[in-house]
Steps between C-alpha positions, in 0.01 A plus 500: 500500500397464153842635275314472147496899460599515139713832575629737204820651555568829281849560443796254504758715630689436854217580696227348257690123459601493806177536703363284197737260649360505854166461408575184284681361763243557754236304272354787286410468136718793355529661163756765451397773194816690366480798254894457450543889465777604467694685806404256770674578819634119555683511160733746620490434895822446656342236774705661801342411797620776743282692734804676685653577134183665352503683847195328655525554882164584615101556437318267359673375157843440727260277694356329127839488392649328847238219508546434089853466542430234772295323317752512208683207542234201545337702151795461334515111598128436411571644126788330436322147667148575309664591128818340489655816419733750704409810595869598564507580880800643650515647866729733577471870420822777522439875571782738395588738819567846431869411595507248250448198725229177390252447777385175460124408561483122497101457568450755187484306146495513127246284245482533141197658399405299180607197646260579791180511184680185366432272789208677670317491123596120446222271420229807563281547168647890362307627234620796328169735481446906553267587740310809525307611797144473347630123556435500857353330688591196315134288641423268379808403395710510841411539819739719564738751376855591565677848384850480496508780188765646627639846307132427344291521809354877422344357252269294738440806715807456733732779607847343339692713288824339301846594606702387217843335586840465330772193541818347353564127425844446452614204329774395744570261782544653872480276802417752781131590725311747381635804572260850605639881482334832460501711215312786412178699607273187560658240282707241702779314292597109528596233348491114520610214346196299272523151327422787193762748557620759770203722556560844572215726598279740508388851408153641632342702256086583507393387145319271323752461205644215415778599328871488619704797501858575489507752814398208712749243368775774529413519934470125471827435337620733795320257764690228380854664467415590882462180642612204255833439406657720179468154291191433613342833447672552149329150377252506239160660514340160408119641583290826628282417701173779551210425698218700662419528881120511653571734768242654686470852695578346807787238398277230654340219302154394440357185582166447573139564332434693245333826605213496226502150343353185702665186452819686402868503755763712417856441574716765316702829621811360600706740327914357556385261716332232312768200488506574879157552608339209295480214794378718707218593208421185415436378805266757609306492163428163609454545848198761326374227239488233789297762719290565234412115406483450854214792560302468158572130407262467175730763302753232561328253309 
């Protein structure tokens, strides 16, 4: 099969560089358009990889977020093997019991979000350009077009609203698994150890706002005198971290054509889940672009 598509990827987040990734590797000629707004979900992502922590135990997504964490480790591996750069893997997830007991998960994980954009960006040609909707399609110049807008995707005419969420990096060094408890109506609170800091996370709030405020660091700094260690949880507040979620209506991504635009895919709408639910993407945005090249080959060249 012909893999000359020149492909253009909008949107270098998680889900954006990383199925950027699996289209370069699978022979595709990729370009990857960023805006660089600020408030991008992966800048503040905590990179847990946890379906049984976020509560994920049936209907479809549990199923999505199952396979993706299956398909985790052999990701991680082709990263680190295709950039030269780690992407900070670490199995091994703790849940804390309502007695106070860990339960240990050892097939759930942890990656490091920008780490994760690092390698899966590596030797890709970025350009740092806005792009407005009138854009699309891109034709002549790609064959084919990739939305992974993210918090941005209503502006393309999907149905993603921005859920704007609040976390701690804490400029200490603690050696343990990542550690989940609950906290508060919908938020969940956790913490786990980064090459950057301890991360401890996250509030839930329905806004587009990027700015921090002090009502959300005061229930974080109570997350991490909950479950860290009194010297860990009174170390220095060495970055907040804000980002906003795509969620969608019915928590459940979207991946797949665009339903107006030809020549346009859409992978966005994963809300929490991105870090988790980006093999999984990835490879069916691909599995899509091959069916397409496959069923109408001259678009492909």
């Amino acid at each position: 099969m012909d893999r000359t598509a020149a492909i253009t990827v909008v949107g270098a987040g998680l889900i954006g560089s990383t199925t950027a990734f699996a289209l370069h590797r699978a022979g595709y000629a990729v370009t990857v358009l960023d805006a660089g707004l600020l408030g991008a979900a992966w800048q503040a992502g905590a990179g847990m990889l946890s379906p049984d922590g976020e509560g994920l135990s049936r209907g479809p997504l549990a199923n999505m977020a199952r396979l993706s964490l299956s398909l985790w480790p052999q990701f991680a591996r082709d990263l680190e093997q295709s950039s030269g750069l780690s992407v900070h893997y670490r199995a091994g997830v703790e849940r804390l019991q309502k007695d106070g007991l860990r339960l240990c998960t050892p097939a759930e994980a942890q990656v490091h979000p920008p780490s994760v954009v690092r390698a899966a960006l590596h030797g890709l040609e970025v350009r740092r350009e806005s792009f407005c909707p009138s854009s699309l399609p891109l034709s002549p110049h790609s064959s084919l077009t990739i939305l992974a807008t993210g918090a941005w995707s209503a502006a393309f005419g999907l149905p993603v609203f921005p859920v704007q969420g609040q976390a701690l990096l804490l400029s200490a060094e603690y050696n343990r698994p990542a550690l989940f408890g609950w906290r508060g109506a919908g938020a969940k609170g956790y913490t786990l150890c980064r090459p950057d800091g301890v991360y401890v996370g996250a509030t839930v709030r329905r806004s587009a706002s990027t700015a921090p405020d002090d009502h959300a660091r005061r229930w974080l700094g109570g997350v991490a005198c909950r479950l860290l260690p009194a010297d860990v949880a009174q170390a220095p507040v060495s970055q907040t971290l804000l980002g906003l979620r795509p969620c969608t209506a019915d928590d459940l991504p979207i991946i797949g054509p665009h339903p107006t635009l030809p020549g346009v895919l859409v992978a966005t709408g994963h809300g929490r889940h991105g870090a988790l639910l980006a093999p999984y993407t990835a490879r069916e945005v691909l599995r899509l672009v091959n069916q397409r090249c496959d069923t109408d080959c001259n678009k492909c060249r």
